[in-house]
C-alpha positions in Angstrom: 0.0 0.0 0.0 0.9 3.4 -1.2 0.1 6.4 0.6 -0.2 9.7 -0.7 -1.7 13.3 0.7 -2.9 14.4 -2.6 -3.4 18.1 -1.4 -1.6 20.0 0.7 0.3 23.8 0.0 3.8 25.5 0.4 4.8 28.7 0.9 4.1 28.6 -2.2 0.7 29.5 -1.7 -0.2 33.0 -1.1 -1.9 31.9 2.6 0.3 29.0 3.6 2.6 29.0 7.2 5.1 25.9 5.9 8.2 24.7 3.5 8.1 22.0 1.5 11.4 20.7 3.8 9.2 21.2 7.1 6.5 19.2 5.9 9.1 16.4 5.0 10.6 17.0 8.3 7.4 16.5 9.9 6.9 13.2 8.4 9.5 12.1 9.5 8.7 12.7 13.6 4.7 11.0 11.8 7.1 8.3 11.0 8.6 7.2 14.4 5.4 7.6 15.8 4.4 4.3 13.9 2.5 6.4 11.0 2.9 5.5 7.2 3.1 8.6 4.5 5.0 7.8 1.5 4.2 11.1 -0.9 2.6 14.5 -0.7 1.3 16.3 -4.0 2.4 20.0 -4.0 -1.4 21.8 -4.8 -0.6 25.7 -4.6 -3.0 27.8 -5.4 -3.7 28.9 -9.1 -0.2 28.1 -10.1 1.8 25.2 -11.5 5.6 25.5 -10.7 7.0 23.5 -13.2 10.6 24.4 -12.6 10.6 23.9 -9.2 12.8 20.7 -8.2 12.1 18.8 -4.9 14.0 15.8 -6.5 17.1 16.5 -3.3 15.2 16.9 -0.8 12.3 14.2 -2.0 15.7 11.6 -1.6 16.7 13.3 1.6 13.8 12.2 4.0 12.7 9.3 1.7 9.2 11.1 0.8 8.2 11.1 -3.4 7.2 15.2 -3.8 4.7 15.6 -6.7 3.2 18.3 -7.9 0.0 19.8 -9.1 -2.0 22.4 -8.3 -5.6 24.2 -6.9 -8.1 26.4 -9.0 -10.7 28.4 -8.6 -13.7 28.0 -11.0 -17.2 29.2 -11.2 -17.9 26.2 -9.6 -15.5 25.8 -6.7 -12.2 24.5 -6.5 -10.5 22.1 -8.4 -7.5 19.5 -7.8 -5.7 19.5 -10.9 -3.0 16.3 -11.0 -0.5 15.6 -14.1 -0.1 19.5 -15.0 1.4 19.3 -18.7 2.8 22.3 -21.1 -0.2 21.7 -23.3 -2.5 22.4 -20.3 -1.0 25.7 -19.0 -1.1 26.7 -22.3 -4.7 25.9 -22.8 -5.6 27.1 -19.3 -5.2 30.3 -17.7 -4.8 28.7 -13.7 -5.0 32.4 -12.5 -8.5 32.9 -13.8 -10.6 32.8 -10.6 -14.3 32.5 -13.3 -13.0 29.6 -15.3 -15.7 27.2 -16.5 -15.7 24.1 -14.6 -16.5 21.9 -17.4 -13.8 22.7 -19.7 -11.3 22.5 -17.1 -12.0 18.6 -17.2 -12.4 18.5 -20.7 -9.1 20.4 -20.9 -7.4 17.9 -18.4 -8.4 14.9 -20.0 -7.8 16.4 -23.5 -3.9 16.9 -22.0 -3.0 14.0 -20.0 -4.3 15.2 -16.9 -6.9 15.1 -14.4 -9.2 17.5 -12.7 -11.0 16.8 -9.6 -13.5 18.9 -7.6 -11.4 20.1 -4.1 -13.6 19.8 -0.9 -16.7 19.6 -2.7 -19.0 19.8 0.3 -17.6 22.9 1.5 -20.3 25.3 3.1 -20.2 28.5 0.7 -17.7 27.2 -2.3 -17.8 23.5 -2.9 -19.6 21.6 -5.8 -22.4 20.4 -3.6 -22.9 24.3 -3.6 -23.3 25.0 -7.3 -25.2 21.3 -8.1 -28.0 22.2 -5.5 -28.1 25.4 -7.7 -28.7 23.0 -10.9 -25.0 23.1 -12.1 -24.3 20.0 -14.6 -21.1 17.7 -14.3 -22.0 14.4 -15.9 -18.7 13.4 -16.7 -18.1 13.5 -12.5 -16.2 10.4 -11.2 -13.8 11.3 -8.6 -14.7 14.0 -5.9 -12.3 14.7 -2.8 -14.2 13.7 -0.4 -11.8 13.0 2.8 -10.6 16.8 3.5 -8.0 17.4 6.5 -9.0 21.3 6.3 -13.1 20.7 6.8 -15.5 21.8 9.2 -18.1 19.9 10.9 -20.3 18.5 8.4 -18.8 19.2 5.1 -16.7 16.1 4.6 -20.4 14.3 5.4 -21.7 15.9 2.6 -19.2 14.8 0.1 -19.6 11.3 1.5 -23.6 12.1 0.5 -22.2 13.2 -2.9 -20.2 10.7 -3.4 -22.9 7.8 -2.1 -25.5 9.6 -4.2 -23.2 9.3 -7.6 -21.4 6.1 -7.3 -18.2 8.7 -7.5 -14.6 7.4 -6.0 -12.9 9.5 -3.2 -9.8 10.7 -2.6 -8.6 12.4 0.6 -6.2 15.3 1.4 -4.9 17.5 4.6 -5.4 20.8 2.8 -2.4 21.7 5.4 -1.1 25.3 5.5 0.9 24.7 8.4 3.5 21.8 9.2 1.5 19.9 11.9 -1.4 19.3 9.4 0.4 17.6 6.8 -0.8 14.3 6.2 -3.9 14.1 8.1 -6.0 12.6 5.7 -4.2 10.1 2.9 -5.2 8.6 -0.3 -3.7 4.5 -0.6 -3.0 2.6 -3.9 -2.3 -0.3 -4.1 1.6 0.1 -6.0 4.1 3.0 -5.5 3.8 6.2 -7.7 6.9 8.1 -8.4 6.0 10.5 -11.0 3.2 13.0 -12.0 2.4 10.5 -14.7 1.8 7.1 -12.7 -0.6 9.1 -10.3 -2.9 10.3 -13.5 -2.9 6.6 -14.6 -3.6 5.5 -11.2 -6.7 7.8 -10.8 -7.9 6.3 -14.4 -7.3 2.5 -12.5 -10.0 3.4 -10.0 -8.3 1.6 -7.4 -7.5 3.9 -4.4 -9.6 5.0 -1.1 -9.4 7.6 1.4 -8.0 7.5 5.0 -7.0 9.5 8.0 -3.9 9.1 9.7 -4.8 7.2 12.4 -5.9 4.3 10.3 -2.2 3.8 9.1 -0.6 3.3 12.4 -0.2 -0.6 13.3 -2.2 -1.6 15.6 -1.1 -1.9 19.0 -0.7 -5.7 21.1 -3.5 -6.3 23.1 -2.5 -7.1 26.3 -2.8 -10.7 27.2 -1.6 -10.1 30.9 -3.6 -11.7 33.2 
């Protein structure tokens, strides 16, 4: 098993606390607490940095650093995984009004994938905008395990998800090195490249989990 926190931001991001070398060094201390994390994806906020190289530090703590990135759209924010040239050049990742629908379209057109962010997000998430009569029949992966929710919003991507027959993935959405990792996706075979996690979200065969659930579990004691 495979574990990957498929959202999670950097300095990078205009409102995050952490470096991409804290979060790693923060895995670490999950680590020798018994805790499994083998990846993080890189998801700043309407940007891609392509040149940016994590490759020395990735080898450093032992941790596979992908990246991809978070949009806004009309219809709340999207994960977008396997960023390509073709893409950037196709879509404009700073435009905050972008249609939805051609995002995916766009993705899928370009070797990538789009996936709707915390989806059941009070205010901003796809449950939002469908309740309004917004229209995504080509919908078949929703984030629905979110590390950075409130009370009630991860339940209603569960509904979502229930409702559709959709697969989940989970991320922490961490800003700030003590929230990395919270919530993890698992595959079932390692993923070392932007590429292999795109073909791995076509397989189908992941599923969300917290943190907790990775830990072994402790001996009972048989003491008398």
């Amino acid at each position: 098993m495979f574990l990957l926190d498929m959202h999670c931001h950097s300095v990078a991001s205009d409102d995050a606390r952490a470096t991409v070398e804290q979060y790693l060094r923060w895995i670490q201390v999950l680590r020798g607490r018994g805790y499994q994390v083998d990846s993080i994806v890189l998801t700043e906020h309407r940007r891609f940095d392509g040149a940016a190289d994590y490759t020395p530090l990735a080898r450093r703590y032992g941790v596979v650093v992908l990246k991809g990135s978070e949009v806004d759209t009309r219809w709340g924010h999207f994960l977008v995984y396997g960023v390509t040239d073709a893409l950037l050049r196709a879509v404009d990742f700073t435009d905050v009004q972008m249609d939805a629908r051609r995002l995916m379209e766009e993705a899928r057109r370009h070797g990538a994938m789009a996936i709707p962010a915390h989806p059941g997000r009070f205010g901003i998430g796809l449950v939002e905008f469908l309740a309004r009569g917004a229209e995504v029949p080509d919908l078949e992966i929703i984030e629905v395990l979110n590390g950075g929710s409130r009370r009630g919003e991860n339940e209603r991507a569960e509904a979502l998800l229930r409702e559709r027959h959709l697969k989940g993935i989970a991320g922490s959405d961490a800003h700030f090195v003590s929230t990395i990792a919270t919530c993890l996706t698992a595959f079932p075979h390692p993923i070392h490249s932007e590429g292999e996690l795109v073909e791995a979200l076509r397989a189908g065969e992941f599923r969300p989990l917290r943190l907790e659930e990775t830990a072994p579990t402790p001996l009972r004691n048989t003491t008398k």
